[in-house]
Each structure stands twice: as C-alpha cells, then as structure tokens.
C-alpha positions in Angstrom: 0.0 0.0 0.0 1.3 3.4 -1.0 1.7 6.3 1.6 1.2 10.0 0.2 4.1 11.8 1.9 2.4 15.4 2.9 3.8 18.4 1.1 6.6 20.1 3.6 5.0 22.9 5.2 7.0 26.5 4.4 8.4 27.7 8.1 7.6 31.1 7.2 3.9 30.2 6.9 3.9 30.2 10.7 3.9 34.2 10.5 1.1 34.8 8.7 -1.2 32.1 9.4 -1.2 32.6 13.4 0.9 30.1 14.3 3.8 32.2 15.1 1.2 34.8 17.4 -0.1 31.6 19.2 3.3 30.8 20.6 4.6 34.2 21.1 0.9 35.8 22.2 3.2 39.7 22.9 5.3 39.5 20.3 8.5 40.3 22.2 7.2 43.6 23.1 8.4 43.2 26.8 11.9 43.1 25.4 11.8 46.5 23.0 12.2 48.9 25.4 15.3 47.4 26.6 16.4 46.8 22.7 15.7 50.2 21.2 17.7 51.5 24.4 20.7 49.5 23.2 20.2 51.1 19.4 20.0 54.5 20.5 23.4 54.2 22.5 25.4 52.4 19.8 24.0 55.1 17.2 25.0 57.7 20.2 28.6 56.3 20.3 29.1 56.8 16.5 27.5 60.1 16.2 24.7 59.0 14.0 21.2 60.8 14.1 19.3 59.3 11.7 16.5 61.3 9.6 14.6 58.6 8.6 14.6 55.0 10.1 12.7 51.8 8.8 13.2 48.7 10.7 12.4 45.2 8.6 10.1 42.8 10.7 9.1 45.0 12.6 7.0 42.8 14.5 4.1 44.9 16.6 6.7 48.3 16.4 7.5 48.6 19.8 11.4 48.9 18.9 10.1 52.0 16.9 8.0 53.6 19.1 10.7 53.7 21.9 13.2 55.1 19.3 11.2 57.8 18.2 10.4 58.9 21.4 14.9 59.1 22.0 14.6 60.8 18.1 11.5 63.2 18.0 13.1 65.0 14.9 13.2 61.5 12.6 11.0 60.0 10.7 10.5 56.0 11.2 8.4 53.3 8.8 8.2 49.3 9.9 7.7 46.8 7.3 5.9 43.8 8.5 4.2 40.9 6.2 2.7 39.2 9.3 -0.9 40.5 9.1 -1.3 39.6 13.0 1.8 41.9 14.0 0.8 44.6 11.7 -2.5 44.8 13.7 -0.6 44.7 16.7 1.3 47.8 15.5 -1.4 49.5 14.5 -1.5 51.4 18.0 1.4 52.5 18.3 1.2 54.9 15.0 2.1 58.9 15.4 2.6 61.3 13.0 6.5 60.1 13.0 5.7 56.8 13.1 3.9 54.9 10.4 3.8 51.3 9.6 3.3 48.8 6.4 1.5 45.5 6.0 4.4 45.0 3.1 7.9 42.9 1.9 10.5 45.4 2.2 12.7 43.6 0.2 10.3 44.7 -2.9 9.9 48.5 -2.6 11.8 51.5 -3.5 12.6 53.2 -0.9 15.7 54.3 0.7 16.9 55.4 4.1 19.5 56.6 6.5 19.2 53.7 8.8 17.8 49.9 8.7 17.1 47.8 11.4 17.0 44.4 11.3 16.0 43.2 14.8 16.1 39.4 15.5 15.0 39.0 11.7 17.1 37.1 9.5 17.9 33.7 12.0 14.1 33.2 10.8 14.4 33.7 7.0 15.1 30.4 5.0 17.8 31.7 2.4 18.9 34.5 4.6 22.2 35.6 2.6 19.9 36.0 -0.2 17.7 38.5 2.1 20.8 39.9 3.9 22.0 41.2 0.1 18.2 42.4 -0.8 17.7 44.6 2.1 21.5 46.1 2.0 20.5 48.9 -0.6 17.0 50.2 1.2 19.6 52.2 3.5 22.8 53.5 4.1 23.3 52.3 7.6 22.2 49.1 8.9 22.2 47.9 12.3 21.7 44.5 13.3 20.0 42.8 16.5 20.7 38.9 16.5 20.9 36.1 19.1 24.0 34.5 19.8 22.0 30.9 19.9 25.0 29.1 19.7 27.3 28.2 22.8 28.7 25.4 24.9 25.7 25.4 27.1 23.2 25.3 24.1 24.6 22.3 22.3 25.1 20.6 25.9 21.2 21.0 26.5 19.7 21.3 23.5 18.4 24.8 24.0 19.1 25.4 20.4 16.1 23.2 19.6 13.5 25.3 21.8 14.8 28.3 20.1 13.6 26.6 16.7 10.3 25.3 17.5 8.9 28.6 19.6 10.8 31.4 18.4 11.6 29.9 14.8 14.8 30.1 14.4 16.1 28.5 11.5 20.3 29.8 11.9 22.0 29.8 15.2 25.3 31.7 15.2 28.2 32.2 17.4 29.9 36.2 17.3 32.4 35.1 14.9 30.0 33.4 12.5 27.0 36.3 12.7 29.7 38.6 11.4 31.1 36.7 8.8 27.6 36.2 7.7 27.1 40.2 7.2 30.8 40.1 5.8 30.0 37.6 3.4 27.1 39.0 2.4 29.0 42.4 1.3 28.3 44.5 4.2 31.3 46.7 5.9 31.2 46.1 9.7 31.5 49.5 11.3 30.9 48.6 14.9 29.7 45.7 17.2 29.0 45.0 20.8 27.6 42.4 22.9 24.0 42.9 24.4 23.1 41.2 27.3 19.7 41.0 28.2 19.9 38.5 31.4 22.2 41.7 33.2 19.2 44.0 32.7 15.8 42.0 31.7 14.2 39.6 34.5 14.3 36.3 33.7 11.5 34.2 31.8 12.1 31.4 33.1 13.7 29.0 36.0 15.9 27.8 34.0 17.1 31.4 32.5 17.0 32.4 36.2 19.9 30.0 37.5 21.5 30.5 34.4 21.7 34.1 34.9 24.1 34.5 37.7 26.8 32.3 36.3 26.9 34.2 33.3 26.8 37.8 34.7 30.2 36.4 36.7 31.8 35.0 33.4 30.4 38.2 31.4 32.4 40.9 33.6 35.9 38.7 33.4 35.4 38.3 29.7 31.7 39.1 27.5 33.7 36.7 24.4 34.4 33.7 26.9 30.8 33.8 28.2 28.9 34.2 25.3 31.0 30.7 23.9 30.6 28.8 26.9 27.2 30.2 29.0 25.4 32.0 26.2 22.3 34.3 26.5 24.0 37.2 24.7 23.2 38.9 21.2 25.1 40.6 19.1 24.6 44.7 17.8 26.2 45.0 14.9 26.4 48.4 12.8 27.3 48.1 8.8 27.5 49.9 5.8 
C-alpha cells in the first residue's frame, strides 16, 4: 500500500497564518524597550542621528515607538508581512511613526538607517535576504541572538529556540559577522547585548542561568557568550 508523503510545510507560513502569534501571544514587546535602548546608544557612540529610520520585521513596532520617542526629529516606517503583528502595530502609529503591511525587500525606498532586529535567523535563504535589504539604506544595524554556545549544544536549548521562536540559523559572534561580511556589508561597529544583566528572567531555567553568566560576562563578554550564552550581538554596517 502506498503512503502520500504530505507536502513540507513552508516555516515562514507560521507568520502569517497565526501560528507564530499563538506561541509568542506579545510578540516580544516586553523586550523592546530594553532593545531600542541598546540602538539608540550604539547610534550615540558613533555620532549617528538618523533622519529617517525603517526597521524590517518589525514585529508589533515597539522597537520604533521607543526610538522615536529618544529621536523626535526622525521620521521612522516598519515593514511587516505578518498581518497579525501589523494589527498589533497598528497602536502604536504617530505622525513620526507609520507602519506597512508590506515585503521590504520589494519596494523602492531608501533610508539613513535599517534595522534588522532578531530577523534574519528566521528567513530560509537569509544571505539571499541579507544582500536584498543592504541597498534600502545607508546604515544598517543589526540585533541577532547568539544561539549558539557550549551550554546550548550541551542541553539542547538550540532546539527550543527553533520550534517557539523559529529560528532556523544559530550563530556564534564570529560566524554572525562573517555572515554580514560575506554577504557584502562593511562592519562598522559591534558590541555584545546582554539582556539576562538587565531583563528579569523568563524562566527557571534562564534564572539560574543568569548569575553564572553575569560572573563570566564581567571577566570576559567573548568567553561567556562561547561557553554560558544568553548574549546577542549589535552589529552596525554599511
């Protein structure tokens, strides 16, 4: 007896389907404060004030709102193609602030800053998206986890990462800037973010996790985020 094999599902289906709201019910709003924070300082320590900002998966556009609060003077547009966190975002419009249910990948626009917040570990061929986003500004600044480390592998936190948060990449600091390097882009500046010195925990298991690395993190930020993990990594790039 023959079995039909069901057609492989598309991961990025999850985003505009519901799937991807049903596990993640805020979006990661609780986290954008802290986020647009850490943009506005690295912009601050390279003496960039932006005129116009668009961010690419924007999400609900909570990173936005808190930057244009620290930037009243600049004008800022998120592109989403989740119709769920476009709806989300929806309250958060101002007369600085708009937002569009639309792939930026495919207009014609251009700005003085990009930001690609915890975007492209979800995108399936994300060199290919990485190169098709480069030209929509002249600065780009980049938010993305540091999934990879010691501790990950060990218990198979990687894998959690994947099925909640859909993350299809995990990368380690060396390999997220090679990626950007690779994919043409000059790095201009980079630091580690870590959210476990500043954000409560989620979790039990984030909580124990959290004093051991705030210990390794003030001896040596590289060591930790290879051995403990919980970092990310800001990277600005021309």
């Amino acid at each position: 007896m023959n079995k039909t094999t069901p057609p492989a599902q598309d991961p990025s289906d999850r985003y505009t389907d519901g799937a991807y709201l049903a596990d993640n019910p805020s979006w990661g709003v609780e986290d954008s404060a802290w986020k647009a924070k850490k943009i506005h300082a690295l912009l601050e320590k390279n003496g960039l004030i932006p005129s116009s900002i668009c961010e690419v998966g924007c999400g609900a556009g909570e990173i936005l709102s808190q930057l244009s609060l620290k930037l009243p003077q600049t004008m800022c547009a998120g592109y989403e193609v989740s119709p769920q966190a476009f709806e989300l975002s929806q309250t958060r419009r101002s007369e600085k602030l708009e937002f569009h249910l639309a792939d930026l990948t495919t207009e014609s626009v251009h700005f003085d800053l990009l930001l690609c917040i915890d975007v492209f570990e979800h995108v399936e061929d994300y060199i290919g998206f990485i190169k098709n986003i480069k030209d929509k500004a002249t600065f780009k600044l980049f938010h993305i986890p540091l999934d990879m480390s010691v501790l990950a592998i060990l218990s198979g936190s990687m894998l959690k990462a994947r099925e909640q948060l859909g993350h299809l990449h995990y990368y380690s600091k060396d390999t997220a800037l090679a990626t950007l390097t690779d994919a043409g882009y000059e790095i201009v500046d980079w630091q580690y973010a870590t959210a476990f010195s500043d954000i409560p925990a989620k979790s039990v298991r984030a909580g124990i996790a959290k004093w051991p690395r705030k210990l390794l993190d003030a001896v040596s930020p590289g060591l930790n985020a290879k051995l403990l993990g919980g970092s990310s990594l800001l990277v600005l790039a021309q």
